[in-house]
C-alpha positions as CSV (number, residue, x, y, z in Angstrom):
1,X,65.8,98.6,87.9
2,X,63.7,95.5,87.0
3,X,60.0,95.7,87.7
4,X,58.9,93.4,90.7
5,X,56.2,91.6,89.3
6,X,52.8,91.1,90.5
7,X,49.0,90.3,90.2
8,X,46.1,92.6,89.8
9,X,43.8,93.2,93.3
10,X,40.7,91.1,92.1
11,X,36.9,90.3,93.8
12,X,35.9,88.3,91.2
13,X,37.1,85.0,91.9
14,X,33.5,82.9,92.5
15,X,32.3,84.3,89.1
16,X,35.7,83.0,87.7
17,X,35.3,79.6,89.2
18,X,31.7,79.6,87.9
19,X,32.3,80.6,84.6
20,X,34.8,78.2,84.6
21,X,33.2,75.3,85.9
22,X,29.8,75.7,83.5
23,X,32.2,76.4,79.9
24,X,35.7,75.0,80.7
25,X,37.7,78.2,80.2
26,X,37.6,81.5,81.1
27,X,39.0,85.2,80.4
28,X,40.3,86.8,83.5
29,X,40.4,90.2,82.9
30,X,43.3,92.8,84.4
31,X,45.2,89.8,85.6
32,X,48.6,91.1,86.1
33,X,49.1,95.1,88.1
34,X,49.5,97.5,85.7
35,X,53.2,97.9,85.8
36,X,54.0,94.6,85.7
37,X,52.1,94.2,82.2
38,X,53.8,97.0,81.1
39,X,56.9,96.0,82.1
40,X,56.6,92.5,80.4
41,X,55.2,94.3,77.4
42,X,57.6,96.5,77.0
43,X,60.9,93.5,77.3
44,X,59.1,92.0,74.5
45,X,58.7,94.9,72.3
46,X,62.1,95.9,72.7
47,X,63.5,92.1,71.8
48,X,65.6,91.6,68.9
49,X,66.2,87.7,69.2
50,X,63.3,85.9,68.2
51,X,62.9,82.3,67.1
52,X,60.5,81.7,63.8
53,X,58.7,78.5,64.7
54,X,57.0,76.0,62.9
55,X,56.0,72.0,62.1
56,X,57.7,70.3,59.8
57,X,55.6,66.7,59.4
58,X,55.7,66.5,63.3
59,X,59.2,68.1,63.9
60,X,59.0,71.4,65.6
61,X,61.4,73.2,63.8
62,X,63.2,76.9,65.7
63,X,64.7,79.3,62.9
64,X,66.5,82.2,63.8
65,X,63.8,84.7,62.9
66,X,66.3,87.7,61.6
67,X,68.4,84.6,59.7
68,X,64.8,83.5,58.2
69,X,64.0,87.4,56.8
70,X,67.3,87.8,55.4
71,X,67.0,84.9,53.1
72,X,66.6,85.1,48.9
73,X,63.0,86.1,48.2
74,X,63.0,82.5,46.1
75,X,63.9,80.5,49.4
76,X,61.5,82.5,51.2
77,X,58.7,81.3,48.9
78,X,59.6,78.1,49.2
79,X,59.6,78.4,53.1
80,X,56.0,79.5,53.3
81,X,54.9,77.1,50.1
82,X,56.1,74.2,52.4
83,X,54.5,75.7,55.8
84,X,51.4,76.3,54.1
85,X,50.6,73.1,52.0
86,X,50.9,71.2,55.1
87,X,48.0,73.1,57.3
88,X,45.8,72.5,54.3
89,X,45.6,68.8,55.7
90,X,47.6,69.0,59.3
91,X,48.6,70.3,61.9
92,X,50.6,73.2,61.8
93,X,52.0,76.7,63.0
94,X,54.1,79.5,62.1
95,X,55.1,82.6,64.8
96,X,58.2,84.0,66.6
97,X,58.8,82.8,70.0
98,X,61.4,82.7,72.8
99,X,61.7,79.7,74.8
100,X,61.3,80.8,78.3
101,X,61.4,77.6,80.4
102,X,64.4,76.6,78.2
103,X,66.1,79.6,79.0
104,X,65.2,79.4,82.6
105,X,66.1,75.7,82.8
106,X,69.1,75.6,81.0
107,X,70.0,79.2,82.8
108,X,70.7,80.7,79.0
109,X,70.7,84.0,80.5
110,X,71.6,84.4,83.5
111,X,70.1,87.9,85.0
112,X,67.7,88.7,83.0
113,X,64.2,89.8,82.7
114,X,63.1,86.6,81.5
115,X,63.7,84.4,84.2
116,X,61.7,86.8,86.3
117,X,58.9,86.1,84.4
118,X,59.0,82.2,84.3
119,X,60.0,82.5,87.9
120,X,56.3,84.7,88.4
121,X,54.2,82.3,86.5
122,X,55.4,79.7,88.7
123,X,55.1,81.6,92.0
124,X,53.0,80.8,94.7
125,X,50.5,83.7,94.3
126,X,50.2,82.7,90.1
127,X,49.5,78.9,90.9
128,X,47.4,78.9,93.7
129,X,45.3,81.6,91.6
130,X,45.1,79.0,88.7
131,X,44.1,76.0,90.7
132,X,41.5,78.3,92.4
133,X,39.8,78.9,89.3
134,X,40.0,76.1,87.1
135,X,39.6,73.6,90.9
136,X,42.7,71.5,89.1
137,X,44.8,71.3,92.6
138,X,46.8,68.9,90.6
139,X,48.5,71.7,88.9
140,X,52.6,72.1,90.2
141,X,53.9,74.1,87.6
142,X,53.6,76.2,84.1
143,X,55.7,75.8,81.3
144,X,56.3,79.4,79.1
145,X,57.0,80.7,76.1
146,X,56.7,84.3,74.5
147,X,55.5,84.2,71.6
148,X,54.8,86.8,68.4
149,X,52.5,86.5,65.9
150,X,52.5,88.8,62.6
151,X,50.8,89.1,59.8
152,X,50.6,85.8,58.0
153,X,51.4,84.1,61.2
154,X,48.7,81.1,62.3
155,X,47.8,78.5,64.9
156,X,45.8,75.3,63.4
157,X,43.0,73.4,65.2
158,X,43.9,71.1,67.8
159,X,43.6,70.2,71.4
160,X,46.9,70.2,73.0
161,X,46.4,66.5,74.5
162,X,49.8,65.3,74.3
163,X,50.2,61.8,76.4
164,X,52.8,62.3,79.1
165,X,53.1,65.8,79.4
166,X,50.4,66.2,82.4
167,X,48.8,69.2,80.9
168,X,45.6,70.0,82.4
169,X,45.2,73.7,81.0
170,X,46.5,76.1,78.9
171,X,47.0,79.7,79.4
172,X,47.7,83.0,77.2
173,X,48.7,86.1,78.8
174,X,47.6,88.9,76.5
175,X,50.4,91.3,75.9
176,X,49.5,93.5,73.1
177,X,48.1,97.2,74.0
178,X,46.5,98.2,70.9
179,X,44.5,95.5,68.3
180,X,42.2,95.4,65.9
181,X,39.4,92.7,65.5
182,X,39.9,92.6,61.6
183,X,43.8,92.2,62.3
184,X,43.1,88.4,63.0
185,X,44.6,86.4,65.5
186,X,42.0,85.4,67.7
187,X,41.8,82.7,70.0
188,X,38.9,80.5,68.7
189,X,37.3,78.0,69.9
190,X,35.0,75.7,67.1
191,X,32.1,74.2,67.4
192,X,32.2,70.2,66.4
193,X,28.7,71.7,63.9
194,X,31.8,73.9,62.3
195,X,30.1,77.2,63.6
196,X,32.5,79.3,66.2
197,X,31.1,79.4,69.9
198,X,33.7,81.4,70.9
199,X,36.6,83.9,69.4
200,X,38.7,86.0,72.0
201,X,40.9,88.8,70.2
202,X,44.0,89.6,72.2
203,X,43.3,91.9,75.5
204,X,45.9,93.3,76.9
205,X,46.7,92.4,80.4
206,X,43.9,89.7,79.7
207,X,44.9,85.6,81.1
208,X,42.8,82.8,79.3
209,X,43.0,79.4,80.5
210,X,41.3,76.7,78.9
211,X,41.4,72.8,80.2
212,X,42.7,70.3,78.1
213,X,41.7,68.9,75.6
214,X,39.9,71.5,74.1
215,X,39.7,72.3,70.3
216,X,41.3,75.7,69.7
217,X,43.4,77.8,67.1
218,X,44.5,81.1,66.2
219,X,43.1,83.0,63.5
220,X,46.0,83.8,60.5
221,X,47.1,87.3,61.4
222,X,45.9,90.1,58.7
223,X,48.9,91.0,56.0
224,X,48.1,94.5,56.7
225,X,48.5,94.3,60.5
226,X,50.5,96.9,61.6
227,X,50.9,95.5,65.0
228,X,52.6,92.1,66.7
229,X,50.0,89.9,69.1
230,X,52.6,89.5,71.9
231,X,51.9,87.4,74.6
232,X,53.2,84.8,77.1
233,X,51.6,81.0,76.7
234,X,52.1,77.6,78.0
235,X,50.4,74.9,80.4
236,X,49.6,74.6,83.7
237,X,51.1,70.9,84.3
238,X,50.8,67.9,87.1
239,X,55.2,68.0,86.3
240,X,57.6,68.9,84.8
């Protein structure tokens, strides 16, 4: 029996909005009931399909994650070689995911658990929540992805201002029960000085939202991290 999802009781909402308002994003603790965290926690954990995502000189590129660690040790070399010679001067990435709103969209899979949860972030309750807190009434819907990050895995700086795509926020639902701080990836946020104002390790049951553009990225993930950051991510947006 699936898990009917739903938010956390909350009376913090005017020091969300004011935290908010003063730093342009904000960490709202306990966000989703108990159950329903676990419940989305635990249809991640159990996953088998994952995509292996990265850029490829501007091309997002999706590799079947299983496909990827099956390859010759020499191919795999060359695989990270390439991925990693191109953050040292742009943009780049490199984590599993599973593309929800395609799925939902394209109705991949009909039935399941995943179209619950893109159907949740986009529910009444979810939205009208956001736009409370971040006072963007523009927002109309959230794209999603789950995402995975293990060791060796890395977001680089950038500010997710894309023209067109009507993105006035970003969000990260925290999925990941147990984490340590010297594991890596943290949400951080630089300062334009090159200090860090800001680093936010993963919390479970924890929702960040940021307003875009903001510089951001997520700290490589330790190689001996025992554990995968899970979590659900994606933009609050003025369309689809």
């Amino acid at each position: 029996m699936k898990t009917q999802l739903s938010l956390a009781d909350r009376n913090d909402i005017d020091d969300l909005q004011k935290y908010f308002a003063q730093h342009r994003r904000v960490q709202i603790p306990e966000f989703l009931s108990n159950d329903s965290a676990q419940a989305i926690y635990q249809a991640l954990h159990t996953q088998k399909q994952w995509n292996l995502v990265w850029n490829d000189n501007g091309k997002h590129v999706d590799m079947d994650y299983a496909g990827v660690m099956q390859l010759p040790r020499a191919q795999l070399t060359e695989l990270r070689r390439k991925v990693l010679n191109q953050a040292e001067h742009d943009f780049q990435y490199l984590y599993s995911n599973i593309p929800l709103y395609d799925i939902y969209r394209d109705k991949l899979l009909p039935g399941h658990f995943f179209n619950d949860i893109y159907e949740f972030i986009n529910s009444a309750s979810v939205l009208d929540l956001a736009r409370s807190i971040t006072g963007f009434e523009q927002i109309r819907f959230a794209d999603a992805q789950a995402t995975r990050y293990s060791a060796g895995h890395f977001l680089t700086e950038h500010d997710d201002n894309v023209e067109g795509k009507g993105r006035l926020a970003a969000y990260v639902l925290n999925l990941t029960p147990e984490w340590r701080p010297d594991w890596g990836g943290a949400l951080m946020f630089p300062e334009s000085s090159g200090g860090f104002c800001e680093g936010l390790y993963p919390c479970f049951n924890a929702l960040n939202i940021f307003a875009v553009p903001q510089r951001h990225l997520v700290s490589m993930v330790s190689s001996f991290a025992t554990k995968h950051r899970y979590s659900i991510t994606g933009w609050l947006r003025t369309r689809e």
